[in-house]
Residue, then its C-alpha position, 0 to 999 in steps of 0.5 A: x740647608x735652605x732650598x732655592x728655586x732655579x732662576x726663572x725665565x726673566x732673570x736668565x734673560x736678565x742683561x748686564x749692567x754698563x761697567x764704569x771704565x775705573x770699576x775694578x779695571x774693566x777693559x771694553x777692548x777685552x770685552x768687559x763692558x757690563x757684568x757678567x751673567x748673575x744666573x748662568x755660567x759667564x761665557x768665559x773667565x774674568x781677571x781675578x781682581x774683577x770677579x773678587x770685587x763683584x761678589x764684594x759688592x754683593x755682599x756689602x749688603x749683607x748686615x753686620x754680624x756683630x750686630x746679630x742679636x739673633x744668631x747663636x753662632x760666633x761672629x767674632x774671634x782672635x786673628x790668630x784663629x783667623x790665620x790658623x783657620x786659613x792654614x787649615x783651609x784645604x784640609x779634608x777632616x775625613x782624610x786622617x791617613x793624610x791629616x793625621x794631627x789634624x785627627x790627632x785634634x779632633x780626638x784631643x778635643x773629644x777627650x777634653x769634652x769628655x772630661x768637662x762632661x764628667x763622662x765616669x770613664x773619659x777612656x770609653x767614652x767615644x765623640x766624633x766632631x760633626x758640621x754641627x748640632x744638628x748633624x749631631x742630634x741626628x747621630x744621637x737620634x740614630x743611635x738611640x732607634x738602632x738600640x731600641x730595634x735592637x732591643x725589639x726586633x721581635x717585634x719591629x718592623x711590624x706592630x711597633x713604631x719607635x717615638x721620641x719624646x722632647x718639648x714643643x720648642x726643640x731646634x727644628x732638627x729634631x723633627x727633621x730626625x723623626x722625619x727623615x727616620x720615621x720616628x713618631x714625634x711624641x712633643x709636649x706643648x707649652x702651658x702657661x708659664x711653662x715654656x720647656x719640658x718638664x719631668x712630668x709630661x716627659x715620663x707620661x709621653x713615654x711608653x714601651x715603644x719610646x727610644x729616648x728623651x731629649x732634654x734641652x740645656x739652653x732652649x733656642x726659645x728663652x735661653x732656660x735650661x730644661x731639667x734634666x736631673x728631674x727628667x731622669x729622676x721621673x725615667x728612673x721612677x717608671x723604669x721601677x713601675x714599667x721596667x722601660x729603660x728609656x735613655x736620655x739625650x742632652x742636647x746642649x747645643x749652647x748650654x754644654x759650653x755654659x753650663x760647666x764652667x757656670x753651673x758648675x754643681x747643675x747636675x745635667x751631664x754624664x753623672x747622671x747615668x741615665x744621660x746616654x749622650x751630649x752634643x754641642x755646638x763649637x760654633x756657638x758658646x764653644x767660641x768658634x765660628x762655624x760650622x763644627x759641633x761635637x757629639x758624645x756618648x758615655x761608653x761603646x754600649x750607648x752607641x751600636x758598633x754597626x752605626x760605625x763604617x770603615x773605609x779604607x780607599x784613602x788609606x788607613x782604616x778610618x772608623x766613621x760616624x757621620x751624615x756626610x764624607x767630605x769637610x774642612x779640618x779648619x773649625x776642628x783646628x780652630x776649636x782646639x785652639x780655643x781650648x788650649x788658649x782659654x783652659x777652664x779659667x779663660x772660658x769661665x771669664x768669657x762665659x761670665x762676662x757674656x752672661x753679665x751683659x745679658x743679665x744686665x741688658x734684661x734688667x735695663x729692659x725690664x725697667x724701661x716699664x714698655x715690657x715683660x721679661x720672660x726670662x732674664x739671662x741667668x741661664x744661658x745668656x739669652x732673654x726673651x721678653x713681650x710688651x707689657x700687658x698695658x702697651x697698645x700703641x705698638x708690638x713686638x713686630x714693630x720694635x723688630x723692624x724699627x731697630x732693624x733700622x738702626x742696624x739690630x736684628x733682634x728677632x721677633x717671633x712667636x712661641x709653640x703650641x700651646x703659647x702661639x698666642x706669646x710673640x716675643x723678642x729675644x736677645x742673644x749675647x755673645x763673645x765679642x757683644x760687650x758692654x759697650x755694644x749693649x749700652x748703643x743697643x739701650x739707646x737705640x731701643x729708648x730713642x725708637x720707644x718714644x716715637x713707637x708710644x705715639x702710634x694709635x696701634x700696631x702696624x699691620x703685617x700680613x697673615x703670610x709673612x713670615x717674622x724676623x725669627x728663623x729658628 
């Protein structure tokens, strides 16, 4: 999560403002004459009717989410997943002795990810749900360190220093795991058009000390899916040469719920045996809003029994693999609900109309003459795109902020070593983005085109400022 400072000296001194007397039935006879305290505890409680409209206040300022081009996350589902989900509310997903068909959920939805993963025996295959993706590539990072320790433990600890090996545009939290568990991060850079792993940087990274390889389907980057086929291809050629079994993560945060019901004969899954596990998001293209994500592993070799705790003190015994305890049951209930009201025809439909849009939208862009796509949202329904090489008057910064103006956030950023010169702007379709939406977006973006061409250069920013892109 993000890191916040404590307030500073000035905001504790900070005074209330005056209440008008009509706002939210302040009452000077109680005592209720300005606000209260932003930044240490109110001396007492306030009616609920007050503290209800205060922090409503706030959080009109936050923008619309609808309207969040950059977020992978779901902003946007059926009123009947909005009830389930409050229903739900007051569950702990880890209480299974108390929830048991709230766990009963969980392990159906493991069992339909199993089989839409084309695990080659659903029954061994094993899945827990997770706050999401990143918890779940931690577990997936975690159990590929304790089997490769297991498979060395002559020689680690000592001389041996396990490392992971994936591309340069990897979601943050895979540096966080080499981090956080000391694995060498072993990441191949961007080159040229080349902007995700390939086979041949992937095996040449690898050595006799390499505890797998992270393939992204859908970089957070682009939206391009990496090959996983011709990363295990390459694995399967040095094991023939070295005898290293290197095995192979997916991290399918969007592309997992793309990919099968689109890409049907995209080989990226379980069929291939060198795929140890697969995570993905529910609260992206899973449909549901956040936080779950899902892990899975292809049988109980791929994750060790000894990763796996079991407490009993609230009542039954409880196998868990997790980074944290405590977590609602709702985004669980909300994700089989998802299942079971879309099936295999229902997401293909959703996930082809999302994909539409963002093919559409590209193709709209690119004509437009002022830019070059990158990528074109025929993968995930993601694109990314810069100004064209003879656009001097403005940059991609400079169209982030004046749709910022008009409501979008569309991110701006730039790329990885070895690309940091590429700065971009990516769109991200999703449920709930329509054709309509996108046809407001096109309009904005034309209007604000004629005023931008105008400019003698690109405005200024300062080195220190950070973009509109949070990864």
């Amino acid at each position: 999560m993000t890191l916040h400072k404590g307030a500073s000296a000035s905001d504790r001194k900070q005074a209330g403002h005056p209440v008008n007397p009509f706002y939210g039935e302040a009452d000077p006879v109680a005592g209720m004459e300005t606000a209260p305290p932003q930044h240490t505890l109110p001396d007492g409680p306030l009616a609920p009717h007050n503290a209800y409209q205060f922090v409503h206040d706030e959080l009109m300022l936050d923008g619309n989410s609808r309207l969040n081009l950059a977020t992978f996350v779901t902003t946007w589902m059926e009123p009947q997943a909005g009830v389930l989900m409050a229903e739900c509310r007051d569950k702990n997903m880890i209480d299974k002795d108390e929830y048991p068909r709230t766990a009963e959920l969980e392990k159906r939805c493991v069992a339909m990810l199993s089989d839409l993963w084309h695990a080659p025996d659903p029954s061994a295959a094993v899945g827990c749900s997770t706050t999401g993706s990143s918890e779940a590539c931690m577990l997936a990072g975690m159990a590929f360190k304790r089997r490769w320790m297991q498979r060395n433990q002559d020689r680690y600890p000592g001389s041996a220093r396990p490392n992971l090996v994936m591309g340069a545009n990897v979601q943050v939290c895979w540096e966080k795991f080499c981090n956080f568990w000391e694995v060498e991060a072993r990441t191949v850079p961007m080159e040229g058009d080349r902007f995700h792993l390939d086979a041949a940087s992937a095996a040449e990274l690898c050595d006799e000390n390499t505890i797998g390889v992270v393939a992204i389907l859908g970089s957070t980057f682009d939206g391009s899916y990496e090959p996983v086929a011709d990363i295990c291809a390459a694995l399967d050629e040095l094991q023939e040469k070295r005898g290293w079994d290197i095995p192979v993560h997916v991290d399918g945060a969007s592309g997992a719920m793309i990919a099968p019901f689109l890409d049907p004969e995209l080989m990226w899954d379980f069929r291939l045996p060198r795929v140890a596990s697969i995570n993905t998001s529910g609260h992206k293209y899973g449909l549901v809003y956040p936080g779950v994500g899902w892990a899975l592993w292809r049988d109980t070799e791929a994750l060790p029994e000894e990763l796996v705790f079991r407490v009993n003190y609230l009542g039954g015994d409880m196998p868990t693999f997790a980074l944290n305890f405590s977590r609602p049951g709702a985004q669980v209930a909300a994700q089989y609900y998802t299942f079971l009201r879309l099936g295999r025809a229902g997401f293909r439909a959703v996930q082809q109309a999302t994909r539409d849009v963002a093919c559409s939208m590209a193709e709209r862009i690119g004509a437009l003459g002022d830019f070059r796509l990158l990528t074109r949202g025929d993968q995930l329904p993601v694109f990314a795109f810069t100004t064209a090489d003879h656009i001097t008057a403005f940059d991609v910064f400079d169209v982030s902020r004046r749709m910022r103006e008009r409501g979008w956030l569309l991110p701006a950023y730039t790329f990885p070593p070895n690309r940091e010169d590429l700065s971009v702007l990516r769109v991200v379709c999703r449920n709930g983005f329509s054709m309509d939406l996108a046809d407001l977006f096109l309009a904005d973006l034309e209007q604000l085109l004629t005023e931008l061409r105008e400019q003698s250069g690109p405005m200024q920013r300062p080195e220190n400022v950070a973009t509109a892109f949070h990864h």
